[in-house]
C-alpha positions as CSV (number, residue, x, y, z in Angstrom):
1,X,-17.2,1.3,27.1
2,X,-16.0,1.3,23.4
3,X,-12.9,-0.4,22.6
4,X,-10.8,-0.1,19.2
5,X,-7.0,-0.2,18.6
6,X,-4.8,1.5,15.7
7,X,-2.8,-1.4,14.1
8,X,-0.6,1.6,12.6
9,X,0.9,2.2,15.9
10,X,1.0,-1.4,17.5
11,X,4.4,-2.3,18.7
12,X,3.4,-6.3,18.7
13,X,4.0,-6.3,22.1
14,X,0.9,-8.7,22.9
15,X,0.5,-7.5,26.6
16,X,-3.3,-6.4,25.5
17,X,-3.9,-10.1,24.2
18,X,-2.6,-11.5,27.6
19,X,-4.5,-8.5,30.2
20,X,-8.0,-9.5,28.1
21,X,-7.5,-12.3,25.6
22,X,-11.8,-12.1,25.3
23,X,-11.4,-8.7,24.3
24,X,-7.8,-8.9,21.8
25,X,-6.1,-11.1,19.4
26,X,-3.6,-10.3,16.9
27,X,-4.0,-11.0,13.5
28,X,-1.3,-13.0,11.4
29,X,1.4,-10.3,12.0
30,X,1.3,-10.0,15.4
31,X,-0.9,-7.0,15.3
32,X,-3.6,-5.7,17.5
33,X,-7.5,-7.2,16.7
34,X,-10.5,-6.0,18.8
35,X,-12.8,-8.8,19.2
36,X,-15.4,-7.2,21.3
37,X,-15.6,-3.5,20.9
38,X,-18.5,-3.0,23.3
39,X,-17.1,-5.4,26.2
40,X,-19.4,-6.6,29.3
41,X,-18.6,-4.8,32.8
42,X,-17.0,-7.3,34.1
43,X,-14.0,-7.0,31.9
44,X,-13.9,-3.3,31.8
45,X,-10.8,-3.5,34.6
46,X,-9.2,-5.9,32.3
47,X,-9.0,-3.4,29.2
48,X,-8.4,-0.6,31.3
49,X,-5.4,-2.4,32.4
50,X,-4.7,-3.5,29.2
51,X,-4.9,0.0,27.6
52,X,-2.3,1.7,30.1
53,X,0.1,-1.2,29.7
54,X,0.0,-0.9,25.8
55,X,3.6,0.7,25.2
56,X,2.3,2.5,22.4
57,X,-1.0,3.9,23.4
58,X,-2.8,1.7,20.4
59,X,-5.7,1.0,22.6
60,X,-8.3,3.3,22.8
61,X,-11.3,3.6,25.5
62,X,-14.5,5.5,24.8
């Protein structure tokens, strides 16, 4: 799994940060940070979560 997020789009909404806070972070805006692009398997439900809850479909999973 690849993670990565387009701050362009991010609605501030920090659901991601709170479904895998190992995995997000916002920076001093409120915006969208990936802190582990290539995350372990054991958090992959955790993003995937995270990505459908995003209300602007920031998150992206490769």
């Amino acid at each position: 799994m690849r993670v990565s997020a387009t701050k362009e789009t991010c609605a501030v909404s920090s659901l991601c940060v709170y479904r895998a806070p190992e995995v997000f972070d916002q920076d001093e805006d409120g915006y969208v940070e990936v802190l582990d692009a290539e995350p372990p398997a054991d958090l992959h439900e955790d993003v995937l979560v995270a990505a459908r809850g995003c209300p602007t479909r920031s998150i992206h999973i490769q």
